[in-house]
N, C-alpha and C positions, 0 to 999 in steps of 0.2 A: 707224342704230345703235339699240338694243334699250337701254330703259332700266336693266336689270342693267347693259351692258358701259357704259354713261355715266356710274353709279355709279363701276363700280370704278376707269375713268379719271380722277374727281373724287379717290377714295380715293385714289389712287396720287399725283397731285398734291400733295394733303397730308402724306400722308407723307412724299416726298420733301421738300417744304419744309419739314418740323419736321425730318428730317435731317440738311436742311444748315444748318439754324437751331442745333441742338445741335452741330453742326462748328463754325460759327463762335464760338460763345458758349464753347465746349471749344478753341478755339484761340485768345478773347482773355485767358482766365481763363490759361490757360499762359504767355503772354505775359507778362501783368501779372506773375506767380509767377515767370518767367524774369530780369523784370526788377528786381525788388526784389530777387532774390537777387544779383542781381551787380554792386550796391552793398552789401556787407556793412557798409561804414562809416557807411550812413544808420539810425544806430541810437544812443539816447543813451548805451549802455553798449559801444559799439563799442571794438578794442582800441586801445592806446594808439598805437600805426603809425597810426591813423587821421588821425591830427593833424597828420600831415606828407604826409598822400595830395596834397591840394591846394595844398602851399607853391610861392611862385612859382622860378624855374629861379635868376633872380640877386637875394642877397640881400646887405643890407651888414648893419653893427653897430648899425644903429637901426631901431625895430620904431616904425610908425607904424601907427596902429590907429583907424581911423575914425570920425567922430563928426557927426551934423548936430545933436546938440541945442544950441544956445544960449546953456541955461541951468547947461551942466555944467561942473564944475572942471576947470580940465585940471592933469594928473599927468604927472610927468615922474620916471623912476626908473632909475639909473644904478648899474654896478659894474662887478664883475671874475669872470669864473669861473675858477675853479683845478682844477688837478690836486688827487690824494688826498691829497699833502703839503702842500697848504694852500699852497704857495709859488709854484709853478710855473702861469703864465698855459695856458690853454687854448683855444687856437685854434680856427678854424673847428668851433664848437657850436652847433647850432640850434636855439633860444629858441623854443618858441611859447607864448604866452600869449591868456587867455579870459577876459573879464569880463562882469557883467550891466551895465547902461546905471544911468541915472538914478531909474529908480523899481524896479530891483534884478530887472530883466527880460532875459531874453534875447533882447532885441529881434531882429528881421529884418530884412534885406531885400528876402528874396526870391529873389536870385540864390545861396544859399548852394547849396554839394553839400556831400554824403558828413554827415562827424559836424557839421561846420560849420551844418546844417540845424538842431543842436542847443545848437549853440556861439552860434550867435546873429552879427550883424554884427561887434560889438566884439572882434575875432580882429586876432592876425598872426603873423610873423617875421619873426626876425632871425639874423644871423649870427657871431658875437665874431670881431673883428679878433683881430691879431699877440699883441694883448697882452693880449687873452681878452675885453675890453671890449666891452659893453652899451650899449645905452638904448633904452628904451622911453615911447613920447611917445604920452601915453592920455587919459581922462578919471577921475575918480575917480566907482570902481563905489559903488553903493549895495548897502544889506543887501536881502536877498531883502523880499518883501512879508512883515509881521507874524509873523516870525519871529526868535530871536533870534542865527541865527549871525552872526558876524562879516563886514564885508564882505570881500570877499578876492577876488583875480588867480590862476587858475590858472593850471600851466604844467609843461610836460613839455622836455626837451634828448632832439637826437638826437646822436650825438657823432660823430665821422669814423670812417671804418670801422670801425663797430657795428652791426650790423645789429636791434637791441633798443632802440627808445627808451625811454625810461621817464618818469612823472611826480616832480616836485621839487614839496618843500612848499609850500602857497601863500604867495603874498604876501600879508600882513596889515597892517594899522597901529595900529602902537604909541597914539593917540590915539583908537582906537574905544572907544567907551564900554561896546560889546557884546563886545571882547573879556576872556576870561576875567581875572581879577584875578591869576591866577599868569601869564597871559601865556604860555602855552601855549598853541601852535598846534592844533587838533586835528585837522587835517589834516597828518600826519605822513611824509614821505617822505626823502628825500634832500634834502642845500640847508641844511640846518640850522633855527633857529625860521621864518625868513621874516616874522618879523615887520619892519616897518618904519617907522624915525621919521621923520616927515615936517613940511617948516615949507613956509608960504608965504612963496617970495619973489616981489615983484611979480605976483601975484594968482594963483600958479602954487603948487601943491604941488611940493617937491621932496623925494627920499629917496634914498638908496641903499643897495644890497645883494648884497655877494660872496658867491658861493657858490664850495663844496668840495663837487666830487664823486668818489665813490670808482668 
């Protein structure tokens, strides 16, 4: 073989291998882009549906919401949800609720999907029995790190065939020091103030909180 022709069989070598170097790098960049999009819910401003992408299939009326720290309060927060007349109990509505942990963090676990990834561990639902009835059995969130909002419980209702969830005012407490002096939520949605008094019984915060939704 003639050193031109052993040339261009070295040249053709390389070429080919940056070729299919750039196919492969161009088919995991596709990938990767194929796969992030089709979790549209792994995003912090993801839509409100997101919240109920990963609820589990059987739920009752008490949202138990996970906690290994030790050193936290546990909260315990109970009502009733009603129809737009304020009177009539509201059946199978589904409750999800989000808080930061103890030092006002959205802590992880790790195993989170979708918006949950954002939501942090301290997630659930729940489901209001017959008589529209709640509870939620949580820790009491802390204020974000050096900041001065209030702490508070988010939470959105999906309601029986509605295919639109939407989010409800947070949960607040009446005894934060951070909340406003008018006691104005300012996280304002559906649900009413959301503010909530709360006493310790037996080492336990307790509160509750009926909501009206239209």
């Amino acid at each position: 073989m003639s050193t031109s022709a052993y040339f261009i069989g070295i040249t053709g070598s390389v070429l080919l291998f940056f070729s299919c170097q750039q196919k492969e790098i161009a088919k995991d960049i596709t990938q990767t882009i194929t796969t992030s999009q089709s979790d549209a819910c792994d995003n912090p401003d993801a839509a409100v549906a997101c919240c109920f992408a990963n609820m589990p299939s059987q739920m009752t009326a008490v949202m138990n919401i996970p906690n290994t720290d030790h050193r936290a309060e546990k909260l315990i927060i109970n009502g009733t949800i009603y129809k737009k007349d304020g009177k009539t109990p509201f059946p199978d509505v589904i409750l999800y609720a989000y808080h930061t942990d103890t030092k006002g963090e959205y802590s992880k676990k790790g195993n989170e999907k979708g918006v949950q990834k954002w939501h942090g561990s301290h997630h659930g639902w729940c489901k209001t029995d017959k008589n529209g009835s709640y509870r939620i059995n949580t820790i009491r969130p802390a204020s974000y790190p050096g900041n001065t909002t209030p702490a508070h419980i988010h939470a959105a209702v999906k309601l029986p065939n509605n295919p639109n969830p939407f989010y409800i005012t947070d949960f607040m407490f009446q005894d934060d020091p951070l909340l406003p002096k008018t006691e104005q939520n300012p996280f304002s949605y559906q649900g009413g103030s959301g503010i909530v008094a709360v006493k310790k019984v037996n080492r336990v915060w307790v509160g509750k909180r009926d909501l009206v939704l239209n």
